[in-house]
N, C-alpha and C positions, 0 to 999 in steps of 0.2 A: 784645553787639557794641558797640565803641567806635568811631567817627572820629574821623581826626587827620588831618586833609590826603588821609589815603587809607583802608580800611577794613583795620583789625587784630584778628583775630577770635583772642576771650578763652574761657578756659576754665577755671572752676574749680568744680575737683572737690569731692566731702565731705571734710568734715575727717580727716586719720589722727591716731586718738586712741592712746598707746604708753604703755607703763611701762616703767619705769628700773629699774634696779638698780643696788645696790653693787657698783663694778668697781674693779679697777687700771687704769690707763691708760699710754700709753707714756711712758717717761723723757721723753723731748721735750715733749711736751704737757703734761706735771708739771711741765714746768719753764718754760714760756711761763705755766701758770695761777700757780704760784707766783710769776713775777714780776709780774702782773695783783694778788694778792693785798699787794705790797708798797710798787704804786704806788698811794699817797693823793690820791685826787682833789676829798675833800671829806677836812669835819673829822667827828667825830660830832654836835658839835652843830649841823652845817648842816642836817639834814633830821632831822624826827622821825618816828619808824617808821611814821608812819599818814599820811605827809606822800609824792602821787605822783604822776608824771607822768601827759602822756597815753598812754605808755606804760608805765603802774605804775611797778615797784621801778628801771625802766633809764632812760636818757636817750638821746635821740638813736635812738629803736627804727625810726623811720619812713624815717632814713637822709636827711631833707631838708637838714640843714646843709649846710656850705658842705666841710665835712671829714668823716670818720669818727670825731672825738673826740666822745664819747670811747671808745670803741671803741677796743681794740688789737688786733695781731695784722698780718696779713698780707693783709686784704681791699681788695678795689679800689671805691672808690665811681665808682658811675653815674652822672651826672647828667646832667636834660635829656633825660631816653630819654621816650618814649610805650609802650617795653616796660616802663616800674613799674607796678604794680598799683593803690598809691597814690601819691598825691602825683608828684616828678616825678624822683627817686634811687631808687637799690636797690643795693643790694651785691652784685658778684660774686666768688664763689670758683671755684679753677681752680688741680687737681693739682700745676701745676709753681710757679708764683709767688705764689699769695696760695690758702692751704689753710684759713687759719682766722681768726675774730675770736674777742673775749673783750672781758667789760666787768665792773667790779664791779659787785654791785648798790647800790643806796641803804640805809638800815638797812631790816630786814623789822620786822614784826610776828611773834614768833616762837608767836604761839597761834593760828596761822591757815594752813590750808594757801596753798602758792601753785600757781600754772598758768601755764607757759611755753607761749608759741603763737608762733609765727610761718609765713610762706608762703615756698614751693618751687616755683622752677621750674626746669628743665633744659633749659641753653642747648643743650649740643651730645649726638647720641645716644649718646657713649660710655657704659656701665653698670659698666664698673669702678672698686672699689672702692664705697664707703658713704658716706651724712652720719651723723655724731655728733654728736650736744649730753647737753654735762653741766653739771650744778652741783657746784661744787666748794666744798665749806667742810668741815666735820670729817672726811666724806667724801666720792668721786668718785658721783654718782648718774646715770648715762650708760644712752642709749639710742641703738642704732645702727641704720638703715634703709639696705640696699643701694640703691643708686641708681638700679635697673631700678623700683625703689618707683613713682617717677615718672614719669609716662606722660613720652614727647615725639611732637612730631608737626610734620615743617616747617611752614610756615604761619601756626600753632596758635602762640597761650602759654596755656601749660596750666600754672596755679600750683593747689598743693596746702597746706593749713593743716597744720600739725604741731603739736600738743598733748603736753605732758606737766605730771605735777600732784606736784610735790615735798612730800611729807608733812611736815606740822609735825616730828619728831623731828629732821629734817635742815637743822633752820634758826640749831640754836643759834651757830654762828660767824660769826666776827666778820667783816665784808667777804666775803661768799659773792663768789663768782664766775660767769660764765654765759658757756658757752665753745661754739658752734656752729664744726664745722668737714669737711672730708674725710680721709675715711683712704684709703690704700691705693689710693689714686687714678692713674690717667696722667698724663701733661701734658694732654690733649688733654679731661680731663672738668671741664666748668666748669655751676655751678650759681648761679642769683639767688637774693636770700635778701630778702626785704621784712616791715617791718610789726613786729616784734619784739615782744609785749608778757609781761611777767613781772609780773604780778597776784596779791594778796592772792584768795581765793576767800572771798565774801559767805556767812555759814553762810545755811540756811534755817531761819526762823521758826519755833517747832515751832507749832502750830493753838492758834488759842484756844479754850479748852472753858468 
């Protein structure tokens, strides 16, 4: 339970851990990641592959700036809410006017799996349509979770963790992309998105004998 002037009662559930697969995606959304993959926001030699934010391989994952950059797409930044999980921004998506963000990543370490996490909460009860998130570089690696996924409850913020773990084979391209958004939504279904992080996964030691 948190206070902020009045009491705002938190909820957060276990993690949903998902796997992706290789999919086609719609022309539209092909063609918002293809423009994400053309615009240069660094050089290569500005960041070295093992070189990362506090949210790993992305920047801006926490949503505290002042804007969404660099983040594209169609999202509405929060700020200033006591409804963010962290910090004091969070992004909102919503069927009719802002469906989706996308960012490149920084270079990867391409001998290392990575782990896309971030949190979920659902502003209003509508359940139509799904969130999607894909990685886009040689191939689409998309995972999609109907919206009903997410509990809601007036009252209640009830955010939910979303994991997904992109296998080393699907890293070798160049400028990967990381694309969170709705599909097949209403106008009227809007969901917060906080926290973002796209990480290198640390292997484990194998025992010394």
């Amino acid at each position: 339970m948190k206070k902020t002037g009045r009491i705002v009662r938190y909820l957060s559930l276990p993690p949903l851990v998902v796997r992706g697969k290789i999919t086609k995606i719609s022309p539209r959304i092909q063609k918002i990641i293809n423009n994400m993959k053309n615009k240069r926001k660094f050089r290569k030699n500005d960041f070295k592959s093992n070189q990362l934010t506090p949210w790993g391989a992305i920047r801006n994952g926490g949503f505290e700036n002042s804007t969404l950059d660099p983040w594209y797409g169609s999202g509405f930044l929060v700020k200033n809410s006591r409804n963010a999980l962290f910090g004091t921004n969070y992004c909102e998506l919503n069927g009719r006017f802002a469906p989706e963000i996308a960012q490149n990543t920084l270079p990867l370490d391409v001998s290392r799996n990575y782990r896309l996490s971030f949190y979920v909460r659902r502003i209003t009860p509508v359940t139509t349509g799904s969130l999607f998130m894909t990685y886009s570089a040689a191939d689409n690696f998309t995972n999609e979770l109907p919206l009903s996924t997410f509990r809601f409850q007036r009252g209640m913020r009830i955010w939910r963790q979303v994991i997904l773990t992109i296998p080393v084979p699907l890293l070798g391209a160049q400028e990967p992309v990381i694309f969170i958004g709705l599909r097949d939504s209403t106008a009227f279904a809007s969901i917060a998105i906080d926290n973002v992080i796209f990480r290198p996964i640390i292997p484990i030691a194998p025992p010394i004998r």
